[in-house]
BAKOL-856752 format. One record per residue (C-alpha): x, y, z; residue in three letters; residue number from 1. Coordinates in steps of 0.2 Angstrom, whole numbers, plus 5000, padded with zeros to 4 digits. Each point is the difference from the previous one (the first is absolute). Layout:
% residues N
   east   north     up    aa     i
      X       Y      Z   ala   NUM
...
***
This chain:
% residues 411
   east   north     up    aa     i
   5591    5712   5328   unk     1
   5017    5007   4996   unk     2
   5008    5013   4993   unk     3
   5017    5005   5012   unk     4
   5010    4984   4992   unk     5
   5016    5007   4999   unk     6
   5013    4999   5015   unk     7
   5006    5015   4991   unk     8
   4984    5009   5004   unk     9
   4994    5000   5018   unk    10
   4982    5002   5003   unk    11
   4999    5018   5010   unk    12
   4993    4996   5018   unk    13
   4988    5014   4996   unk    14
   4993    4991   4986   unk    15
   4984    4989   4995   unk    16
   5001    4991   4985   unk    17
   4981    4999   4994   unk    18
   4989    4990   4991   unk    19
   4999    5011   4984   unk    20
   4989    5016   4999   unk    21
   5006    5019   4995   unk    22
   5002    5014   5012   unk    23
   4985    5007   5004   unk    24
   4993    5013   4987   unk    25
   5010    4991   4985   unk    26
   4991    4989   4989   unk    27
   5005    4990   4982   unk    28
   4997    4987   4990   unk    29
   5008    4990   4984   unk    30
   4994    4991   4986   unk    31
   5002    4994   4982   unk    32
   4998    5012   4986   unk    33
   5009    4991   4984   unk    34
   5017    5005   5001   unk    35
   5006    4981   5007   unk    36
   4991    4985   4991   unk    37
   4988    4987   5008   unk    38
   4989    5016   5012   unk    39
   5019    5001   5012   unk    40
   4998    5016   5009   unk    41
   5009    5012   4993   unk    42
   4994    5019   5007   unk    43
   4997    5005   5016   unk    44
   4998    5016   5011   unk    45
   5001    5006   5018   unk    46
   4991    5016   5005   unk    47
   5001    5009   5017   unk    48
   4982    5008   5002   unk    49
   5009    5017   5011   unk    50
   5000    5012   4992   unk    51
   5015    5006   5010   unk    52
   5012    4985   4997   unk    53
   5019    5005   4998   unk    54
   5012    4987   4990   unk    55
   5017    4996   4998   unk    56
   5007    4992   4983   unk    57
   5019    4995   4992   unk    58
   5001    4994   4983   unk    59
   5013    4990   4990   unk    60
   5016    5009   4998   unk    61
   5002    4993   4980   unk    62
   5005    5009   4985   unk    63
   4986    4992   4992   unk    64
   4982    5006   5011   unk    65
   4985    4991   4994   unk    66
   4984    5013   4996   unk    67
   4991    4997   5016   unk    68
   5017    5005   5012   unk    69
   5002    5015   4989   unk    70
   4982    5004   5004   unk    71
   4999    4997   5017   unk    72
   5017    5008   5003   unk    73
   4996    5017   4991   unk    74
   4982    4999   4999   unk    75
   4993    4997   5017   unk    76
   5000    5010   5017   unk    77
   5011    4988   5009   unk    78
   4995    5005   5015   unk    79
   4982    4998   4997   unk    80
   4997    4983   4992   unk    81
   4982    4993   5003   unk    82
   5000    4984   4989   unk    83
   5012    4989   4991   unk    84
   4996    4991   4984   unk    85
   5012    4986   4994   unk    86
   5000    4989   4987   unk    87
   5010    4982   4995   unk    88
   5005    4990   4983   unk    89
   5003    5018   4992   unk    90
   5015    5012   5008   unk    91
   4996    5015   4985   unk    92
   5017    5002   4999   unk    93
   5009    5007   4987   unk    94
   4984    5005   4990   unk    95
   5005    5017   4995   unk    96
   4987    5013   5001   unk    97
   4983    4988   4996   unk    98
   5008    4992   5019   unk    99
   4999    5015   5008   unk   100
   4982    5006   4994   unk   101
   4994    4983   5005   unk   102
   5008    5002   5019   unk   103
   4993    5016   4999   unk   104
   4984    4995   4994   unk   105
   4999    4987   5014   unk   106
   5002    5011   5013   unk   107
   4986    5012   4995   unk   108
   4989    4986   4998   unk   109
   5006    4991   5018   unk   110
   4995    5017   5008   unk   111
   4984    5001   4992   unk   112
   4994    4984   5003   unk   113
   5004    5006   5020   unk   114
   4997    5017   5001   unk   115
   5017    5008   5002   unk   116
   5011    5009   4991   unk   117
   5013    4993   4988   unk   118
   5014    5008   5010   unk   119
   4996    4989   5014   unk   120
   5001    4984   4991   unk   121
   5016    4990   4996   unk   122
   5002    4989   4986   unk   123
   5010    4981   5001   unk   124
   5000    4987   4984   unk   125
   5013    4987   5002   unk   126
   5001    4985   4984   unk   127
   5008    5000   4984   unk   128
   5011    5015   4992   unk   129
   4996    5008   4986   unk   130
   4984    4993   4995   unk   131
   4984    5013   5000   unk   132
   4990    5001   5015   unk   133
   4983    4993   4994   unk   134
   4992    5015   5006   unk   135
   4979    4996   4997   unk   136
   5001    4983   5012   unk   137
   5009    5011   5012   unk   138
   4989    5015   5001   unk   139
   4984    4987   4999   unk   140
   5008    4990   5016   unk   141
   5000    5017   5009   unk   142
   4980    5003   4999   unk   143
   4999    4982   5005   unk   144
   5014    5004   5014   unk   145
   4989    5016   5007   unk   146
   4987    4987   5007   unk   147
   5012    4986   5007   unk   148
   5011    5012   5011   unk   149
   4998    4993   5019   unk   150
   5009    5000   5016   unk   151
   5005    4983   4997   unk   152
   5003    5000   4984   unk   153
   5021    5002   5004   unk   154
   5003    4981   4993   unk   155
   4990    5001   4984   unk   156
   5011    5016   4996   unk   157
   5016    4990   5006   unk   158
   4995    4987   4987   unk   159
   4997    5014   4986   unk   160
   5017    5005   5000   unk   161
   5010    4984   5000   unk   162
   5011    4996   4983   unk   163
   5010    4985   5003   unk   164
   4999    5001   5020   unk   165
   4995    4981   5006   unk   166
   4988    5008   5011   unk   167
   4993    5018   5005   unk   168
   5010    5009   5015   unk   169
   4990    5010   5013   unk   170
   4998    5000   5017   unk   171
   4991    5011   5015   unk   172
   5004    5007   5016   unk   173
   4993    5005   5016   unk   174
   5015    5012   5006   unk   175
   4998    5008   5018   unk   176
   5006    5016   5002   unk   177
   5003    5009   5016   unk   178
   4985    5013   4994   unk   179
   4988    4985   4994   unk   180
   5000    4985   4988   unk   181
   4998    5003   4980   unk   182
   5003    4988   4987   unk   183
   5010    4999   4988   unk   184
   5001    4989   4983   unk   185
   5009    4997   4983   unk   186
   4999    4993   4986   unk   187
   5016    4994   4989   unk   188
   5004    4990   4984   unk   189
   5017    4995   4993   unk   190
   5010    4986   4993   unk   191
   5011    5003   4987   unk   192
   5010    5014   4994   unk   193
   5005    5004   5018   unk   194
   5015    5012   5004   unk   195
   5005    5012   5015   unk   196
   4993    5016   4991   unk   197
   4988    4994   5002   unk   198
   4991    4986   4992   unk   199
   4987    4993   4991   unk   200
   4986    5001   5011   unk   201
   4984    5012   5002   unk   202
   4997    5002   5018   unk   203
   4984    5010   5010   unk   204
   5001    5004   5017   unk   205
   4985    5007   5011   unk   206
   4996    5006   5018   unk   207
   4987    5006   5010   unk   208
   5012    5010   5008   unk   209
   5002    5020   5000   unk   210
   5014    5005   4995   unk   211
   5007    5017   4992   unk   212
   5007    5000   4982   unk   213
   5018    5002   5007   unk   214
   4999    4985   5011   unk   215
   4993    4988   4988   unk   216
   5012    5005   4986   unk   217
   5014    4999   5012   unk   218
   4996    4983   5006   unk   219
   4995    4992   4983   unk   220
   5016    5006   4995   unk   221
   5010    4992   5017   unk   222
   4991    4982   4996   unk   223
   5004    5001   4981   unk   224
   5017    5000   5004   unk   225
   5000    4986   5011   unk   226
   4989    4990   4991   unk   227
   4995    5001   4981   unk   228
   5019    5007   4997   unk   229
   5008    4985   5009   unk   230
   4994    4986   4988   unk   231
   5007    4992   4982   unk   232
   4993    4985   4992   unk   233
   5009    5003   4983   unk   234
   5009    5017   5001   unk   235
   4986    5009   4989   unk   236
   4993    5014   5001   unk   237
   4980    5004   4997   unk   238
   4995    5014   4990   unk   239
   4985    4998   5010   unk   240
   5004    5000   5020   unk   241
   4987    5009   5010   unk   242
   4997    5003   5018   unk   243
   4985    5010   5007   unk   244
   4996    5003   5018   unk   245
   4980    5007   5003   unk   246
   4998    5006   5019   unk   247
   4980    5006   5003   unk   248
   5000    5000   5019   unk   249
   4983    4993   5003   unk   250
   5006    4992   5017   unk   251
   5002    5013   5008   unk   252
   5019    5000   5004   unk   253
   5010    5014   4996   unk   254
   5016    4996   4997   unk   255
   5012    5015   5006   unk   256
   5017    5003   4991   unk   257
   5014    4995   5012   unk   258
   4988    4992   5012   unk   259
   5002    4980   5009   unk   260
   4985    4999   4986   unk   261
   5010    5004   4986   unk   262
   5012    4988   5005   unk   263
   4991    4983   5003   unk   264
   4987    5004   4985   unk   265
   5019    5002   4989   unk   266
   5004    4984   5009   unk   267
   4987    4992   4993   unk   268
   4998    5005   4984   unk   269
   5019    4995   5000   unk   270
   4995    4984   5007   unk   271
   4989    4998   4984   unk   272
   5008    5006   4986   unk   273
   5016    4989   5005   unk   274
   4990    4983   5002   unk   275
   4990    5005   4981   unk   276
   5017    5003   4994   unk   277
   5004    4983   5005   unk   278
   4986    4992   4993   unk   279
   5005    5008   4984   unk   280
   5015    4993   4999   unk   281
   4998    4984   5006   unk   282
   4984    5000   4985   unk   283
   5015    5003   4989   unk   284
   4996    4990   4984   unk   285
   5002    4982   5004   unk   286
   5009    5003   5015   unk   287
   5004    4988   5013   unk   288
   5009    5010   5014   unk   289
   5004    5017   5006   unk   290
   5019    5009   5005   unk   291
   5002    5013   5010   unk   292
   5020    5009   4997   unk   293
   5004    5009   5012   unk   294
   5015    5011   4997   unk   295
   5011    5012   5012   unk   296
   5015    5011   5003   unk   297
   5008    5009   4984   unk   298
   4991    5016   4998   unk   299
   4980    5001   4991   unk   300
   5005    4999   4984   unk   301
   5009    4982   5001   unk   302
   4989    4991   5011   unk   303
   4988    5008   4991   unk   304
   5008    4993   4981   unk   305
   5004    4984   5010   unk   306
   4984    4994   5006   unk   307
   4989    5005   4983   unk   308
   5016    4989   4991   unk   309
   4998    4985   5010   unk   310
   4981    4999   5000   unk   311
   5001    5002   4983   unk   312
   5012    4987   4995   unk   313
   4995    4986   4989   unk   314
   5012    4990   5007   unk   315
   4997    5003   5020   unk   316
   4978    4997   4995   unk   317
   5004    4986   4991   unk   318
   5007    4994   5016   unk   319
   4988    5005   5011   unk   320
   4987    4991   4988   unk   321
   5010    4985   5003   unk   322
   5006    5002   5020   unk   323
   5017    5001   4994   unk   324
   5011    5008   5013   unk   325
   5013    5005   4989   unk   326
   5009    5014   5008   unk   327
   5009    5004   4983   unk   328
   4983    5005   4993   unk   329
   5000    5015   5012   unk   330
   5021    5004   4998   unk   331
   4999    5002   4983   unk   332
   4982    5011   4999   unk   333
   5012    5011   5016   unk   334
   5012    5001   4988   unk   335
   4989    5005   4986   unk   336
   4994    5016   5009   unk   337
   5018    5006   5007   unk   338
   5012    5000   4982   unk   339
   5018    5003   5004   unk   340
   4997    4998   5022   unk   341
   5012    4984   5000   unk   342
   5004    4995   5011   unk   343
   4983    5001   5011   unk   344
   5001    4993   5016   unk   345
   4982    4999   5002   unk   346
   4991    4986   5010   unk   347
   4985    4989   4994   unk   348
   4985    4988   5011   unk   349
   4990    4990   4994   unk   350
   4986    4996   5013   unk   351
   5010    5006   5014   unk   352
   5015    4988   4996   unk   353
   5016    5012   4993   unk   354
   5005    4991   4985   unk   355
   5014    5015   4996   unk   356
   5008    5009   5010   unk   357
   5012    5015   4994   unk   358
   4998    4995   4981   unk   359
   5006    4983   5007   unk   360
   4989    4983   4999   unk   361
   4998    4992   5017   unk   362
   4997    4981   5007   unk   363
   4982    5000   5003   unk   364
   4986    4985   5004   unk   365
   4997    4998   4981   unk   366
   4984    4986   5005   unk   367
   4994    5012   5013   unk   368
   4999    5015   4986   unk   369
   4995    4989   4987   unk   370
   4985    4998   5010   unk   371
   4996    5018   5004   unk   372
   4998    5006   4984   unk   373
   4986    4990   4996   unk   374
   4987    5008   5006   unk   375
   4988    5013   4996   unk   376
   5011    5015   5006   unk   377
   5019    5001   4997   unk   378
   5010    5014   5005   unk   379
   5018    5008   4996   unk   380
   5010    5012   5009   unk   381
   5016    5007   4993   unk   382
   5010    5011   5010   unk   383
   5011    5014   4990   unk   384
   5017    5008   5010   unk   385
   4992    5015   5007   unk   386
   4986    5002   5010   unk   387
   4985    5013   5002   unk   388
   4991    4995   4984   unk   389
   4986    4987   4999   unk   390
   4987    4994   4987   unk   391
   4989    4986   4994   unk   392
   4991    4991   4986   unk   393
   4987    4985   4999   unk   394
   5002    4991   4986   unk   395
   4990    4984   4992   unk   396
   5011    4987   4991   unk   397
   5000    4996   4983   unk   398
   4992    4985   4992   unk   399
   4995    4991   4984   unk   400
   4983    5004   5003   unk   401
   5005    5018   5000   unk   402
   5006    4999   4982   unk   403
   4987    4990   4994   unk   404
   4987    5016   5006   unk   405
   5010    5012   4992   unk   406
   5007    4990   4986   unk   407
   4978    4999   4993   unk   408
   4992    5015   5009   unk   409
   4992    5009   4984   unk   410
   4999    4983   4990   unk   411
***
């Protein structure tokens, strides 16, 4: 059993990686209602059976807002979710008004089948734009869903939510507190269509921990940041992205704001989020390997322009797909991001090894670097003039496969 693969992610000493099941008082379930081909599951649901659950949730940041972000953004107490409903193979996205009354009528019937209130249920579809929600399977798979929910039922909803993800991403923790153990468990997809802002993924996130709404907002919000904003595949932003937190406190364990609690439940949850964002980007479609650009110096805004230009590059994917170490992939993405800064006296490593130093290209152990940049992980550090600035990006290279996806993905 893994989950923690990253040497970018450190397992928390505080934390247990379990073999599946959802926090206590949580139950879901997914399955197939006709909206992919060939019985794939395609809807699913997790429901928190407190009645005093308190949530958290961000959403995309795009011009563009699919109907369910619209609805669950200005149509539900977002403090007071009890139950996500999510759908795949159909994003209803830019479907005018007939999108919206279909989100809408999703969300009524999701909170029906349950018995809670539509406010307290939050809506994710993720699939093809622009093509209307088949909105009879949908509402038939939720009568069908009402029965299936189960407090292991986290990896059938995982599955329900997957697009062109190569497998479903979940995992569950044991996480021990200074107050007491709770649990705490997520559920993610994304593979394509990735980009800091965030990307194209739906990701649900539960615990049996108690916490107060300002606590769970504020550390949804911390772990976004370092997490779901910190990854590209392609540089494209979802009109779809979705993030939700539900916290029903059925262990027990009350998390105080500011408390030794607060902070090893955030580090967890940290812990999480990261290694799920990971797993994202590494699922890029038909990725081989995963870079991590680490960027420093300057002030925000350039590191900030720097690090999103180079793990966006064509040219600097391309030659992560390939284990190129080509040093002038990453000079000219710099360069890019900074118009009318020559001369830059900035530094670039590659794997540790310094291939520029002050703008200037340096003798290095070619065979040696050649070498390192074959693996699964690579990662880049540029260093701007300056200091007191820092940021980073995860990024997925760029392959043929990856146009080969996206080159038939409605045909």
């Amino acid at each position: 059993m893994s989950f923690f693969t990253s040497r970018w992610v450190p397992k928390p000493d505080h934390v247990e990686l379990l073999d599946g099941g959802l926090p206590r008082g949580f139950r879901a379930a997914g399955l197939a209602c006709g909206i992919k081909a060939d019985g794939v599951k395609d809807l699913g649901m997790v429901l928190s059976d407190v009645p005093e659950t308190v949530s958290a949730a961000r959403f995309t940041r795009s011009g563009v807002l699919a109907a369910p972000v619209l609805v669950s953004r200005d149509r539900t107490e977002l403090h007071a979710l009890r139950a996500v409903v999510a759908n795949s193979g159909n994003a209803n996205a830019a479907t005018g008004s007939q999108g919206l009354d279909d989100a809408v009528a999703t969300q009524a019937a999701a909170a029906a089948a349950v018995g809670v209130e539509p406010a307290q249920v939050a809506v994710g579809s993720t699939g093809v734009i622009g093509v209307p929600l088949p909105l009879d399977r949908l509402l038939g798979g939720l009568e069908a869903l009402r029965g299936e929910l189960r407090a292991d039922g986290e990896e059938d909803f995982a599955e329900a939510i997957r697009t062109t993800d190569k497998h479903a991403k979940r995992a569950s923790l044991l996480v021990r507190l200074p107050s007491g153990d709770v649990r705490l468990s997520a559920q993610c997809k994304g593979a394509g269509m990735i980009q800091p802002n965030f990307a194209t993924m739906l990701c649900f996130v539960q615990t049996d921990a108690e916490l107060e709404a300002e606590t769970a907002d504020l550390l949804l919000g911390v772990t976004v940041k370092r997490s779901f904003d910190r990854i590209s595949v392609d540089g494209q932003l979802s009109t779809n992205d979705t993030v939700v937190l539900m916290a029903n406190g059925a262990s027990g364990v009350k998390v105080e704001p500011m408390s030794e609690d607060e902070l090893k439940l955030g580090e967890a949850l940290d812990a999480l989020l990261r290694q799920l964002a990971l797993l994202i980007a590494a699922d890029g479609e038909g990725a081989k390997r995963i870079g991590r650009v680490v960027v420093t110096g300057g002030d925000m805004r350039q590191v900030e322009a720097v690090a999103r230009s180079v793990a966006n590059s064509p040219l600097v994917k391309a030659a992560l797909h390939g284990g190129d170490p080509n040093w002038g992939r990453i000079a000219q993405a710099v360069g890019g991001a900074l118009l009318d800064a020559a001369p830059l006296p900035f530094d670039v490593a590659i794997e540790g090894v310094q291939v520029l130093s002050a703008g200037e290209g340096l003798r290095f152990d070619q065979e040696a670097l050649n070498a390192a940049v074959t693996g699964d992980e690579v990662e880049y550090v540029v260093a701007l003039p300056g200091d007191g600035a820092e940021t980073e990006v995860f990024f997925s290279d760029l392959s043929h496969e990856y146009v080969t996806i996206n080159a038939e993905y409605t045909t």
